[in-house]
C-alpha positions, 0 to 999 in steps of 0.5 A: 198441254203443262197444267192445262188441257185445250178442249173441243167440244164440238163434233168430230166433223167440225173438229175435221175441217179445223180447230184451234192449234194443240186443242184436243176433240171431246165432244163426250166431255162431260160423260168422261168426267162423270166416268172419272177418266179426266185428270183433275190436276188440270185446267180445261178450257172448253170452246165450241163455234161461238163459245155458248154450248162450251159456257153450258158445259163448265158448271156441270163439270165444276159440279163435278169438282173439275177446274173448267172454263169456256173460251169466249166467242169459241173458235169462230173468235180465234179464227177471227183473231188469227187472221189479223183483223183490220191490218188484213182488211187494209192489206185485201183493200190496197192490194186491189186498188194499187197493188199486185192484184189491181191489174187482173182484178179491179181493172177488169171490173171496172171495165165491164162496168164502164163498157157495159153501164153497169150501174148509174146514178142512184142505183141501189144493188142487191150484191147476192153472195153465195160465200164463195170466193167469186161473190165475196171477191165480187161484193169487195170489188163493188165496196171499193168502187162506191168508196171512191166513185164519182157515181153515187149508187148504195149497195145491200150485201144479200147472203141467203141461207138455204140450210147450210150446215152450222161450219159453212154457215160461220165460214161466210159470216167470218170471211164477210168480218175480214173483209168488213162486208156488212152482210145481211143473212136470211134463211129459207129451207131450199135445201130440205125442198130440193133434196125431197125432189126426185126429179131435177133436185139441183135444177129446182134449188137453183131457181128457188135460190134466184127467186129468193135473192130476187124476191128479198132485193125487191123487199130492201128497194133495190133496182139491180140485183149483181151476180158473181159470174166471171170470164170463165163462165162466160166461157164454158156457157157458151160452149155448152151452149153450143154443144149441148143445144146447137146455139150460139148463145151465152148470159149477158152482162145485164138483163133486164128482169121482166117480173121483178122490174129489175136489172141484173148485172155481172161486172166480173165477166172479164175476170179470169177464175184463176186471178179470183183464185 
């Protein structure tokens, strides 16, 4: 574009699912300029996902006699800055507490808690976030409630890791710095586990996940554990219930956990997944 030259230098795939506006892929920069197919009458500015592989490039294409610099923090920064930041933050948190999605989403949250007693006094929750929009909207809800609550009660945001890829990865760790969501990610290898299993791979993953997240509120002290199950899978578990066992039966919205000493809780059982939506 004019004297300079926007640059992705990540791959292809992550270049597929979003890039900066006017950038170009060329993850073989460097092979390129040593090829001399770049024009050196203009300016490259390199990004990567958080700037670090794009600042390696820069030297050796300015050995090169190229005029090349990285953008710092990457795409992960101007997808950051692109979504306007603490203005947003402020916008997201009014818009529950008095705005248009007061009535479908906190009302009903704060009901399942008060009809439930969900949560008292001196409670520490594990909120497990996933990074989908049910977790996250879930972790939000319950920040917005301790913020003006009469009940004192903390919270540990938990975000496991079980070997997403480096794009989902930085997706929940930019959603979580939008909404101010102060995360703590750990890793494990689920994923490399389950996909070595034949039989049940998809069972296996999710019960290693729920012994994970279990396992590492334990560790932070917690005493509940808050999971992001709304109306519609209260819904749909029963009726599967039903249908595929012959049971009247479904999840409740606190059970009490007999090998971890803890409760866990769902205070989003009577939000709709289209209002989340």
């Amino acid at each position: 574009v004019g004297t300079y030259l926007l640059v992705d230098v990540r791959d292809a795939i992550s270049f597929g699912y979003g890039a900066i506006p006017g950038a170009v892929s060329m993850p073989d920069i460097v092979e390129q300029a040593e090829a001399g197919k770049l024009a050196k009458d203009k300016k490259y500015i390199l990004y990567c996902m958080k700037g670090m592989n794009s600042a390696r490039l820069v030297p050796k294409l300015r050995e090169l006699d190229y005029d090349a610099v990285s953008l710092s923090g990457g795409y992960s920064a101007w997808l950051m800055a692109s979504f306007g930041g603490d203005d947003k933050q402020e916008e997201i948190e009014k818009s529950l507490r008095k705005g248009r999605f007061h009535k479908a989403l906190f009302s009903k949250f704060a009901k399942a808690i008060n009809t439930y007693d969900l949560i008292q006094p001196g409670d520490k929750i594990a909120v497990c976030i996933s990074g989908g929009k049910d977790s996250m909207l879930m972790a939000k809800l319950l920040q917005e409630l301790q913020k003006y609550s009469e009940v004192p009660f903390e919270l540990v945001y938990l975000v496991m890791d079980p070997g997403y890829n480096e794009l989902n990865r930085k997706k929940i760790e930019s959603n979580a710095a939008l909404l101010h969501i102060p995360i703590t990610i750990f890793e494990t290898d689920i994923f490399s586990v389950a996909n070595n299993t034949e039989k049940n791979p998809c069972y296996l993953c999710a019960k290693m996940r729920r012994g994970a997240l279990n396992d590492m509120a334990i560790e932070n002290g917690c005493n509940k554990v808050a999971l992001g199950h709304h109306n519609d899978d209260v819904l749909e578990t029963f009726f599967l219930s039903l249908m595929h066992e012959g049971r009247i039966h479904c999840f409740s919205p606190v059970t009490y956990l007999d090998r971890t000493d803890m409760y866990q809780i769902r205070p989003m059982i009577y939000v709709r997944e289209r209002d989340i939506r």
